[in-house]
N, C-alpha and C positions, 0 to 999 in steps of 0.2 A: 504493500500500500504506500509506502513513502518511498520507493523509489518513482514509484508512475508520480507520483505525487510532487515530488522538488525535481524530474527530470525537466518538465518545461520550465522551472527558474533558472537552472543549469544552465540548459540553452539562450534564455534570455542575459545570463549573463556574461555569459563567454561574446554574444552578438551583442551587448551595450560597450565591451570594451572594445572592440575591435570598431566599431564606430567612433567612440570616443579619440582612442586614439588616431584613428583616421582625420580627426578634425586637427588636434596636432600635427599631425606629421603636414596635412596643406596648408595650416598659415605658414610653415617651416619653410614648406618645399617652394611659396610664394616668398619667402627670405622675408618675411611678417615675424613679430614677438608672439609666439602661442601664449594666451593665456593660463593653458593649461600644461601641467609640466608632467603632472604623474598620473597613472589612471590604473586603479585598481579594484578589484571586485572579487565577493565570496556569497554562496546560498547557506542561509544559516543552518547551522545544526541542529541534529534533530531535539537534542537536548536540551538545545535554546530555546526553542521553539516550542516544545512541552514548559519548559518551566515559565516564558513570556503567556503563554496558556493559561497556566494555573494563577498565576499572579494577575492577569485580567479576567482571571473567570471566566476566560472564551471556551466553548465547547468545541471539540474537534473536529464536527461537524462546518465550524464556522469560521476554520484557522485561516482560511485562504481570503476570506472574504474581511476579516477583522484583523488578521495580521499584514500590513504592508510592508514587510522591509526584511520576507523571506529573501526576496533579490535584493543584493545589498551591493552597491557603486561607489567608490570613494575616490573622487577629485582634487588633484594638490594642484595649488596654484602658487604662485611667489609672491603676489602682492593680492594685498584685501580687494583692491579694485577689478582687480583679474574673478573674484570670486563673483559678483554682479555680471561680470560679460559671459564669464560662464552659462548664470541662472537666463541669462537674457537668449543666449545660446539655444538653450535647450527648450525655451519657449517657444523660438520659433519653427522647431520641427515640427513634419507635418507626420514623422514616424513613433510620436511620443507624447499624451495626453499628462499636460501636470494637472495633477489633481490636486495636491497641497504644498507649503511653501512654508516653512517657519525657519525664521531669521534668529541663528543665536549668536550670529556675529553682532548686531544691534542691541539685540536685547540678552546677554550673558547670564546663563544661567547660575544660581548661587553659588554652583562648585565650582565656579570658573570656564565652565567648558563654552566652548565659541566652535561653532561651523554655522553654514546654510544648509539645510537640508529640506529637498524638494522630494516627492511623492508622485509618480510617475505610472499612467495607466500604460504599459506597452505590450504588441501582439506576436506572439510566437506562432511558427508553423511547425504542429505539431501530428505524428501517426494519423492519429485521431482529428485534424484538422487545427483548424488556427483556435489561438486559446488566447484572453487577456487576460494577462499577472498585472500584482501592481510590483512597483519595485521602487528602492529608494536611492535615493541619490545625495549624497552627504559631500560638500562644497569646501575647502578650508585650505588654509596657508599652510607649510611648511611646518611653521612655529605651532602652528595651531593642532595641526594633528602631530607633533612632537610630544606637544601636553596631553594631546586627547587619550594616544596611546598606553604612556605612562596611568595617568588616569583610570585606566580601564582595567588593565592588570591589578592594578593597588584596591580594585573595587573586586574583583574576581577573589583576589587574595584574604581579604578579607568580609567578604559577605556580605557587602553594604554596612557593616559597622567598624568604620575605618577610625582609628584612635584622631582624637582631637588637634591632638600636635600635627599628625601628618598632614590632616587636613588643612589647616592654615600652612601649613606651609606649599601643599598644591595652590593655594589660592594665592602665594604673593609669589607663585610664578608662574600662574597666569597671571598676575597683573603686570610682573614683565614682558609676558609676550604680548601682552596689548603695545606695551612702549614700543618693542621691538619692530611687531608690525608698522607703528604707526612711523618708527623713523626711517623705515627701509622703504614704506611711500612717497616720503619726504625727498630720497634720491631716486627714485623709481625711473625718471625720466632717463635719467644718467645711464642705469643697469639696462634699462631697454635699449638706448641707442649700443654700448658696448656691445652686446649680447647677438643685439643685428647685425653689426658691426662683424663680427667675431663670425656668424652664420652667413653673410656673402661672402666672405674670406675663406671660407672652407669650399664653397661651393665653386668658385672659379678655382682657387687650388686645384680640388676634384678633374673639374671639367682640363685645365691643362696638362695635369699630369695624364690622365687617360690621352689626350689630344698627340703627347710626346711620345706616347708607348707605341701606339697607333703608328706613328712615323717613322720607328728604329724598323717596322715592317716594309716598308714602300721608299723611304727616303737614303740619302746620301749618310751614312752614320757620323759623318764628322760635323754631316748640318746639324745633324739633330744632337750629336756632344757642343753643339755651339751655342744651338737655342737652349738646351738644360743648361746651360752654365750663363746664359743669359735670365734666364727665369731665377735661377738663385739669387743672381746679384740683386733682382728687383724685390725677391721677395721678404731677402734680409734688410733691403731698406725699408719696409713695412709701411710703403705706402700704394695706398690703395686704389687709386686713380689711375696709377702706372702698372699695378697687377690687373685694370680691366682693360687697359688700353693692349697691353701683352698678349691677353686671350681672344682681343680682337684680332690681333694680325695673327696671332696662331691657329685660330680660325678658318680663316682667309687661304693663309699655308696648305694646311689640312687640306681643306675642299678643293683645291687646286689638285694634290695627290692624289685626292679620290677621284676628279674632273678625267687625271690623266687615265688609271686604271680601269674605268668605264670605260674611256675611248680604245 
């Protein structure tokens, strides 16, 4: 019964990651800052899932329908801001019904804990035909699920009756990762142009180094020990205008050996 049972979460969650990360890897591969930096997902256990049960008084009959967050999504992003385009993200798919939306980045809960977490109606193709799960979807920084983590274990460990010391002292470090977030936004603009910066620079690397392997095939070997030793000099100068203008004429090069080899 509980394998038919959590196989369409399974499914559902294996295809919300590989979406997810799909939307990274295109603002990437557009040489765009991703919002989103890490993407992870787990179908809760079944033991979770009996005891979230009993503690809500849901009957088993009604677990699917009263429990949302058997499919569970978890979203890293680097800055707080990044968490909003996310949520904004995910609203406008036409493959993902949000059903609920509670903000504990805004509004932090007593223990300190902060993420966004959205509630998401989404449709699996299943034996048995298409089926709707709900599934949840938990939004948060770096920092944020740093704490969340810790948090989590220390609450597993102890039962929900977590000694008093411990607990204030979880609570004034979330109050530094609120600092932390709040001044890592502060240079946000900085780390995003780097970061861009850093990801076209890999990408033209990429494209010429393949462009010069290409040519020890078809071309004169001493041109092309000419042009490698010309592409280092520009690249240990570390400027950037002159590694695109490079790729341009290496380009050029290229097609021309390929012009001739068709002919």
């Amino acid at each position: 019964m509980w394998r038919v049972l959590l196989e369409p979460y399974a499914l559902a969650v294996e295809e919300l990651k590989v979406k997810f990360e799909h939307m990274k890897e295109a603002y990437r591969k557009a040489g765009l800052y991703s919002p989103i930096e890490l993407v992870d997902g787990r179908v809760k256990s079944i033991s979770s899932i009996l005891e979230k049960a009993q503690k809500k008084h849901i009957q088993l009959d009604d677990i699917e329908s009263q429990i949302d967050d058997i499919a569970g999504m978890r979203i890293i992003c680097q800055f707080i801001e990044d968490i909003y385009t996310v949520a904004e993200l995910i609203r406008k798919r036409s493959d993902m019904k949000v059903v609920e939306e509670l903000d504990y980045v805004k509004n932090t809960k007593a223990s300190g804990y902060r993420s966004y977490h959205m509630v998401i109606q989404y449709r699996v193709e299943t034996l048995q035909g298409p089926k709707d799960i709900y599934a949840e979807i938990q939004i948060r920084t770096l920092a944020m699920n740093f704490w969340a983590t810790i948090e989590h274990s220390l609450q597993y460990k102890y039962k929900q009756n977590m000694p008093e010391m411990l607990r204030m002292r979880l609570l004034k470090a979330a109050e530094a990762i609120v600092v932390l977030d709040r001044e890592m936004s502060l240079v946000r603009n900085e780390i995003m142009d780097a970061q861009n910066t850093f990801t076209v620079k890999s990408r033209i690397v990429a494209d010429i180094l393949n462009n010069i392997q290409n040519l020890y095939k078809v071309a004169n070997k001493r041109e092309v020990i000419k042009i490698q030793d010309e592409f280092f000099r520009i690249y240990e100068g570390e400027d950037l205008e002159s590694l695109q203008q490079f790729a341009k004429e290496l380009d050029v090069i290229s097609e021309g050996y390929r012009a001739q080899s068709l002919g």
